[in-house]
C-alpha positions, 0 to 999 in steps of 0.5 A: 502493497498480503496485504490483508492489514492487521486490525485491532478487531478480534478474528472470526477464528479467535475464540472470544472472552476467554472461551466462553460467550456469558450471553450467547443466544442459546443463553437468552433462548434458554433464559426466555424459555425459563421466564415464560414457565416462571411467570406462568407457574408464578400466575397459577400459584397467584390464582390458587391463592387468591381464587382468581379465575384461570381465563384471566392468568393465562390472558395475563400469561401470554401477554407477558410471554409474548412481550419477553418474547417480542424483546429477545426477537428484536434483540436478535433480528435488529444487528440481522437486519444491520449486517444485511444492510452493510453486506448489502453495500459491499457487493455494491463496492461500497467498503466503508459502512461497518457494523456497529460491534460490541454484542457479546454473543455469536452476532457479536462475533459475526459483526467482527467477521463483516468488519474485518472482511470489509475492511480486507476488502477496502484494502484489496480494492485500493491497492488494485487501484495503486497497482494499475497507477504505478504501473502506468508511471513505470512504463512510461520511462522505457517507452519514452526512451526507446521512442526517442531514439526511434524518432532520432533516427528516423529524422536523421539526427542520429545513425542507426549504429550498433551503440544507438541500436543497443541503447534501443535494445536496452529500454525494449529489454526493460520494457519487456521485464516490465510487463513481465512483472505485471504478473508478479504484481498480480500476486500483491493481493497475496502478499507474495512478491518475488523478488530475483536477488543477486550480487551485482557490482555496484558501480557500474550499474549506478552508472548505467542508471543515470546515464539512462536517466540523462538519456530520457531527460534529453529525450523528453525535452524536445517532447512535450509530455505530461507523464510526471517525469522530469525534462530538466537537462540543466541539471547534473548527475554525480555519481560516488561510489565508495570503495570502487569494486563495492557489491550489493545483494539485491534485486537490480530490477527494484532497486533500477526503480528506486534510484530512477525515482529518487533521481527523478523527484531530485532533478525535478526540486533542483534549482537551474543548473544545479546537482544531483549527487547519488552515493554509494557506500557499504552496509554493515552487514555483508553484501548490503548497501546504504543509498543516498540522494541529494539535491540542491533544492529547497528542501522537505520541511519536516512535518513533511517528512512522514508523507513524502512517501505517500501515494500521490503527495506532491508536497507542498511546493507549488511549483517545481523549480527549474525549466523544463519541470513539471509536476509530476504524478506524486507516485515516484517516492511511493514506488521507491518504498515499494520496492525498498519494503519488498527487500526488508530494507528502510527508505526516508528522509534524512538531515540535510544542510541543504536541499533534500536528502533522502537515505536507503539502506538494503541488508543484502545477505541474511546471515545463516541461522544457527 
């Protein structure tokens, strides 16, 4: 999630004030050059006139110098020693000291350079940390499918025929372009995600999605597992896709993580035996796609609404509703903005009379410039 962030900060290659520092350090060495001659032609002249001894103006002299001097050293050395201080605690992966800005001069310009490299930094370091945290939550998914029907036919329940192999092939397919894009998630830190858009017809791909989902669930529901998704079985998936033979310009692999998170957070907020509708409807441009999800659970208030996308916000329901349900990791919803922003498209939570309706709109194909 370049990510390097816009700030409000100046950057080290903008030319500050106008193009010109009124009080660079040049300025203030020349100044201080020019005060420690005045005052030592001023005293001369004093002593002249007034017949005093020369010893005592040039003890007087190098008194005063030495006291301007020792200002404008201070003035320059005391943000030096900040600047290390702070410079200091980022290599020790500490990225939230600052140095205090506002210098009109090329320190000034130096503390803006540090802050904005911290702050560069910070963000790098966190979404490192997010990468590491949805990649295990998507991984999940696949690897509980293909164990389920593994542990099926070891046990008996089921035969190894060619639709139960096939089923096994799929989430071993999946499995392995999830580790694939681990190398393009890498290039996160460079703001550079490819995405692999294509026309797909839509029907048929929402259905393998929430078959796959009623899959799992089944799976996890004889194995007790902590991973955040959902063991509701109770719960039925409808699908509504309008027209029937409706396309979509998409990348299918995203947008496979955006329904089966979607579901997943519905069917975990659903009430027993209730339903889970995902709608497909055409966009106003070509090729593009509008989504939504609805459940018939108790709702997202909305002072909400602005945070259900957040990484690890779990909300403010206590308890999922539903047996079977757990809490989940709070990472579900913040994928699916991921992979929604990634095609320029806008996920959030729409008016709903009941339960919990969330809308995706993908633009499909740009049209061609002129």
């Amino acid at each position: 999630m370049s990510l390097g962030r816009e700030t409000g900060r100046r950057r080290s290659g903008d030319e500050p004030w106008g193009g010109v520092r009124p009080f660079s350090i040049k300025t203030k060495l020349g100044a201080l050059v020019v005060i420690s001659v005045l005052i030592t032609t001023g005293l001369s002249m004093i002593a002249v006139h007034t017949k005093t001894e020369l010893r005592f103006i040039t003890v007087f002299s190098m008194i005063a110098t030495l006291l301007i001097t020792q200002f404008v050293a201070h003035s320059l050395t005391a943000p030096l020693d900040e600047m290390n201080a702070v410079a200091r605690s980022i290599s020790h992966g500490d990225y939230t000291r600052r140095v205090s800005e506002g210098r009109r001069d090329e320190l000034g310009d130096l503390a803006v350079t540090i802050n904005v490299m911290a702050d560069e930094l910070e963000a790098q370091d966190l979404q490192r940390k997010e990468l590491v945290a949805n990649v295990s939550h998507e991984l999940r998914t696949p690897i509980a499918g293909l164990r389920a029907v593994l542990e099926n036919i070891v046990d008996g329940v089921t035969e190894a025929d060619p639709e139960t192999m096939r089923t096994a092939l799929r989430q071993t397919d999946r499995l392995g372009r999830l580790v694939e894009t681990l190398l393009d998630l890498s290039r996160l830190d460079n703001g550079v995600v490819p995405l692999k858009a294509r026309r797909f017809e839509v029907w048929p791909y929402l259905s393998g999605v929430l078959k796959e989902a009623n899959m799992v669930a089944s799976a996890r529901a004889g194995i007790a597992s902590g991973s955040g998704s959902h063991t509701r079985t109770d719960v039925h998936l409808h699908l509504d896709v309008s027209p029937p033979e409706l396309t979509a310009h998409a990348d299918p692999e995203r947008i496979h993580q955006v329904v089966a998170n979607l579901i997943d957070n519905a069917v975990k907020h659903s009430p027993p035996h209730g339903r889970v509708t995902v709608k497909a409807r055409r966009g106003s441009r070509p090729e593009s796609l509008e989504l939504e999800v609805l459940d018939e659970g108790p709702g997202i208030p909305r002072s909400e609404w602005h945070r259900v996308f957040e990484r690890f916000n779990r909300g403010q329901v206590t308890r999922p509703h539903g047996p079977g349900s757990d809490g989940g990791t709070g990472l579900g919803l913040a994928i699916a903005r991921w992979a929604v922003d990634l095609h320029g498209g806008r996920i959030g939570v729409a008016e709903s009379e009941r339960g919990c309706r969330i809308t995706v709109t993908l633009p499909g194909v740009a049209p061609a410039s002129s």
